[in-house]
C-alpha positions as CSV (number, residue, x, y, z in Angstrom):
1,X,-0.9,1.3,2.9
2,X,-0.7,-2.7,3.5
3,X,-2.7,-4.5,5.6
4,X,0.1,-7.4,6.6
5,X,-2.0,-9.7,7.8
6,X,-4.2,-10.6,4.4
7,X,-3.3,-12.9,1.7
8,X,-1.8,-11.5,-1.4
9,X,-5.1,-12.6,-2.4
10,X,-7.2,-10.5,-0.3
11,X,-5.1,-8.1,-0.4
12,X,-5.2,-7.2,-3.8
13,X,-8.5,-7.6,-3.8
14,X,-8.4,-4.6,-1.0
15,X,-6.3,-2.8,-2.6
16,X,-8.3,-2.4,-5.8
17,X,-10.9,-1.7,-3.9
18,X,-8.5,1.2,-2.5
19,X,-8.0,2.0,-6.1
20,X,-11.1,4.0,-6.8
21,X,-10.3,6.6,-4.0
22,X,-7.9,9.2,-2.9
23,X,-7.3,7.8,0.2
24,X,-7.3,4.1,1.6
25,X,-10.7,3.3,2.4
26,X,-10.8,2.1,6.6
27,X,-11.0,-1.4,7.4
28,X,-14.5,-1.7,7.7
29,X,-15.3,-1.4,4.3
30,X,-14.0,-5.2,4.2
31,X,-17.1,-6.5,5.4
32,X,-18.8,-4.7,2.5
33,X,-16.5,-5.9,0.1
34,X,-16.6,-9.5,1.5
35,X,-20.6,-9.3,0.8
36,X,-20.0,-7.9,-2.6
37,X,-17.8,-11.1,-3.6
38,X,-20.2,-13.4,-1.8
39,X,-23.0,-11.8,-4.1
40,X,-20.9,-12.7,-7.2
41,X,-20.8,-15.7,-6.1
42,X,-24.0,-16.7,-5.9
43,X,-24.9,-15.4,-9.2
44,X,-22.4,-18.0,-11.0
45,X,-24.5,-21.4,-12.0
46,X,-21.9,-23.9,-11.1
47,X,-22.8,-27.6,-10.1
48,X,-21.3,-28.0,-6.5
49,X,-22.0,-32.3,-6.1
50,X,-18.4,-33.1,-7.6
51,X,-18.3,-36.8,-8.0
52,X,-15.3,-38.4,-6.1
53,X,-13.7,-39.9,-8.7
54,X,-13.4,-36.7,-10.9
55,X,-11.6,-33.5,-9.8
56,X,-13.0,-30.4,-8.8
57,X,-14.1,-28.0,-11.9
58,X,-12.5,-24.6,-12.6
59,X,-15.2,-23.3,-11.5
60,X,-15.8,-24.6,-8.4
61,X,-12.3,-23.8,-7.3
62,X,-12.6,-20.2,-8.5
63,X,-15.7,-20.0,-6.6
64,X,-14.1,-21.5,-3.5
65,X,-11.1,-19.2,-3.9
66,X,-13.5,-16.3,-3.6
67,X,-15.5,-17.3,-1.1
68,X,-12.2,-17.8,1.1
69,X,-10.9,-14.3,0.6
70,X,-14.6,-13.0,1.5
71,X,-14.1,-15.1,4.6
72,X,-10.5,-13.9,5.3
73,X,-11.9,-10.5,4.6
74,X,-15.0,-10.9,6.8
75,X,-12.1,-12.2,9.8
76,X,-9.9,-9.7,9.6
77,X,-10.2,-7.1,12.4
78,X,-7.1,-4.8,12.5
């Protein structure tokens, strides 16, 4: 089952969430999972004050990237 309205970024992240079980898990595990990938995130020791002459660090987009699935994740009411 595909939720249509998610990123293919979120939604993979859904669906190997999805993975672990028999059956889809309902849509308001995504809250939960959202919190579990806003945990990670706060657990990686990146240095957020980028300088404006130098581009943004691997890091710090990966992070960013993750923190905008949570959000699309946490938004999501189907």
């Amino acid at each position: 089952m595909t939720d249509r309205t998610l990123s293919p970024a979120a939604q993979a992240v859904l669906d190997a969430y999805n993975a672990g079980f028999i059956r889809p898990v309902a849509v308001h595990h995504k809250p939960r999972i959202a919190a579990a990938l806003r945990a990670a995130v706060n657990q990686c020791k990146i240095d957020w004050n980028c300088h404006p002459n130098y581009p943004e660090t691997e890091s710090v987009i990966i992070v960013s990237d993750l923190l905008a699935i949570a959000a699309e994740l946490e938004g999501t009411n189907d």
